[in-house]
N, C-alpha and C positions, 0 to 999 in steps of 0.2 A: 745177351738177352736180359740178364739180370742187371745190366747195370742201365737198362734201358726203363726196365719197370722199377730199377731207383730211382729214376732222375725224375721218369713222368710222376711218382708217387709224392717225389722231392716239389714238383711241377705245382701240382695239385693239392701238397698240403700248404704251400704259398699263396696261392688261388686263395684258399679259405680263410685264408689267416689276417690274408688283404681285405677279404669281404668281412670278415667280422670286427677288423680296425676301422672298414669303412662305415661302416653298421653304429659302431661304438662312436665315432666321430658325429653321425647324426643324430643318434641318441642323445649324446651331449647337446648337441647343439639348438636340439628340440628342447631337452630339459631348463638350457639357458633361456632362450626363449620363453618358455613356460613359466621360468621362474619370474623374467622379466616381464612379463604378461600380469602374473600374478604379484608383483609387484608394483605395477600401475595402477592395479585394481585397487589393492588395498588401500593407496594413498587417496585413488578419487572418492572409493566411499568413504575413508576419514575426512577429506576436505570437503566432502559433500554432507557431512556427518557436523562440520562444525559451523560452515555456511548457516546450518539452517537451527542449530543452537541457537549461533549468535540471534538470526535475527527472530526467531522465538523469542530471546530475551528481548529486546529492542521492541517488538510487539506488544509484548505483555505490558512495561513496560507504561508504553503508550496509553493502553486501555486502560489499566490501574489508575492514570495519572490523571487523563482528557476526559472523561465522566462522554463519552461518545456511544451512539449504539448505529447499528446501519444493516441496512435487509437489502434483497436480492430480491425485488418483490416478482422479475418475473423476466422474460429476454427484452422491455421495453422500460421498466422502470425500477426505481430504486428509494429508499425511505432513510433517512439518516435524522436521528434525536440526539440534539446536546441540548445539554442547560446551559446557562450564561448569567453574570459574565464568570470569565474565568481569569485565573492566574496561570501561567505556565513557569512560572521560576523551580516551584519545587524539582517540575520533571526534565526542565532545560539543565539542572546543577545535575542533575541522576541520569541523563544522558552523556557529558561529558565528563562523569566520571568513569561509565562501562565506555567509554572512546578512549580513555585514557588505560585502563587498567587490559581493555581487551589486546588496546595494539603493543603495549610491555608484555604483556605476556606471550604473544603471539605475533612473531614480528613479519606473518605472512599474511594477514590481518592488516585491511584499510575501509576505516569508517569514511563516510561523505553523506554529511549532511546538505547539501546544495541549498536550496529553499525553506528547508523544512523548521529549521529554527527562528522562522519570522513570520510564517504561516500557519504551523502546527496542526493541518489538516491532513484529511488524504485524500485520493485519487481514486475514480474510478477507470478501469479499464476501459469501458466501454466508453470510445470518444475522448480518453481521456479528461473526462469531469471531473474535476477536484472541486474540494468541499472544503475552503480555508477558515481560519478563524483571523481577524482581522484588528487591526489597533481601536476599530472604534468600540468594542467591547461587542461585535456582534461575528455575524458568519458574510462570507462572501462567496458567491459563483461566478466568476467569468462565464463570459458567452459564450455557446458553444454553437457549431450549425445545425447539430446533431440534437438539440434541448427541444422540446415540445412546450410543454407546460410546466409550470412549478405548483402545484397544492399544499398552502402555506399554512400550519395551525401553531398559534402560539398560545400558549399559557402564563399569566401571570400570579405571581406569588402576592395581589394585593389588587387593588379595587383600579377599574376603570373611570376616568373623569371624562373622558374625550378619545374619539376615534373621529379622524378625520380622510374623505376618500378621495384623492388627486388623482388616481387612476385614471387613463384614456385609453383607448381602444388604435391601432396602428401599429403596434409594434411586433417586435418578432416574433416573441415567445408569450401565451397565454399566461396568466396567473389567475389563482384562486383564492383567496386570505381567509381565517377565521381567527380571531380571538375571542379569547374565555378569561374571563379572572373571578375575583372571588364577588363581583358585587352584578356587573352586567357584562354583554357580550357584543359582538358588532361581527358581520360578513360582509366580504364582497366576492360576486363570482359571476361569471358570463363572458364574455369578449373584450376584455380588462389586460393591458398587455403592454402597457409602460406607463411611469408617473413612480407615484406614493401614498402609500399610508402613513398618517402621521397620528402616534397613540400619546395621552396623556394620562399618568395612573393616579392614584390618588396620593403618592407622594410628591408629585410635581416633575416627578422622572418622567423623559420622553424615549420617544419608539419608533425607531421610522424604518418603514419597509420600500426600500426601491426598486424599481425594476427599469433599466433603461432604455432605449429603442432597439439596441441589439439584443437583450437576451441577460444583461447582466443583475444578476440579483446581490443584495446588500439590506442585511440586516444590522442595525445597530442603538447604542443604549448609552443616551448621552449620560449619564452620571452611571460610572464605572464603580460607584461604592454602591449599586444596589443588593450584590451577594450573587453568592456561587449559584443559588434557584433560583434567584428572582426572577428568571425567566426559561421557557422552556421551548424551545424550538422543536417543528416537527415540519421536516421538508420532503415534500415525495417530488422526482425528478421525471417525468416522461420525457422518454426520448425516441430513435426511429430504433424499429424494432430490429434486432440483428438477431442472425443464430448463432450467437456466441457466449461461453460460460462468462456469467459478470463475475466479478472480483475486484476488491481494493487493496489498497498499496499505501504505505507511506514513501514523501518524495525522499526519502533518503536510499542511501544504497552501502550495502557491504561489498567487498573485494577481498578474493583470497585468491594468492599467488604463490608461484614456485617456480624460480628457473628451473632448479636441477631437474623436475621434469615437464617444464615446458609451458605450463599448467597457469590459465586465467580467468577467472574467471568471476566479474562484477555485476548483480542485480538489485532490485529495488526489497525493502521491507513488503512482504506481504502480509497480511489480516487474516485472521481466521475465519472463517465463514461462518456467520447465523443463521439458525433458523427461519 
């Protein structure tokens, strides 16, 4: 009898001994897990941590350099002020210096500038409208389906000689025009929706404002020495109304990658939001 209540005691302290190895084997194996959980985590919010470094720099960057400003006037329009003409060498050399020093130091790090070094505008979300700056020393819109009207106000740094109105009425998209300078003024507005204004200032510098039967708009300033203010652009954009957060973007895009865990992941420069 006693060796009966050894064996089942024998029995039973085995029993336990299995469940507490088995206990301990999932404990492990939970902790592994855990750690490796918490290990994925910590990488994405450092790689999510540097994503957005970098293009915080890349942003700033841009503002510091493009003399740009731009509004969210409401879920149907948008307002965006540069002066002109501009230079872009300084921030085009100070770009591909942070492309070069970002991806040496960080070889999970890939810059892509696509378009944006021949444009140096940005992009709105909505409809994707971009707002370029273009070779002839002005700003350009491509057409969009999605554009209503353009309310166009320029300022000039110096006297108006001539304003002339080519504008006709048939085209896609409305336009509105005012110009201001320092001596006189000229408007055009009503049912005006392709052609030109063609400006002449008192330095003999010309101005022409296009607009074409699609929708595309084109500002520009045939003599490129007139200075970084010589001109003051102020463009409000209507378009169809969406219920969507607007936001802009520049067209470039950073990439940060990671075989070892798996890990991709490439977006566009975003802007900080104005008031």
């Amino acid at each position: 009898m006693a060796s009966k209540k050894g064996f089942f005691l024998t029995l039973s302290l085995s029993f336990f001994v299995l469940m507490i190895l088995s206990l301990s084997i999932i404990f492990l194996k939970q902790a592994n897990i855990s750690e490796s959980l918490n290990t994925n985590l910590i990488f994405l919010q450092k790689a999510d941590d540097l994503d957005s470094s970098i293009k915080s720099v890349f942003s700033e960057a841009y503002l510091n350099e493009a003399g740009i400003y731009y509004y969210q006037n409401n879920n149907h329009s948008f307002t965006i002020v540069s002066n002109l003409s501009k230079s872009f060498t300084a921030l085009d050399s100070l770009l591909a210096q942070l492309q070069t020093d970002l991806e040496s130091d960080f070889p999970m790090i890939k810059i892509y500038f696509n378009n944006f070094l021949t444009t140096h505008g940005i992009i709105s979300n909505i409809g994707e409208i971009p707002y370029y700056f273009n070779s002839t020393n002005g700003v350009y819109i491509p057409n969009r389906s999605n554009i209503n009207y353009y309310n166009i106000s320029l300022k000039l740094n110096s006297g108006l000689t001539s304003c002339t109105n080519n504008l006709l009425a048939g085209g896609a998209v409305s336009i509105n025009v005012s110009i201001i300078s320092n001596t006189n003024n000229c408007s055009y507005m009503g049912s005006l929706s392709q052609g030109t204004v063609n400006l002449i200032d008192s330095a003999s510098n010309g101005i022409e404002i296009k607009l074409n039967s699609f929708g595309a708009l084109n500002i520009s300033i045939s003599n490129p020495s007139a200075g970084a203010n010589y001109l003051i652009t102020n463009i409000t954009v209507d378009y169809d109304e969406i219920n969507q957060k607007g936001y802009f973007y520049l067209p470039m895009e950073v990439e940060v990658f990671d075989a070892l865990f798996d890990f991709n992941k490439r977006s566009n420069v975003y802007l900080p939001l104005n008031d």
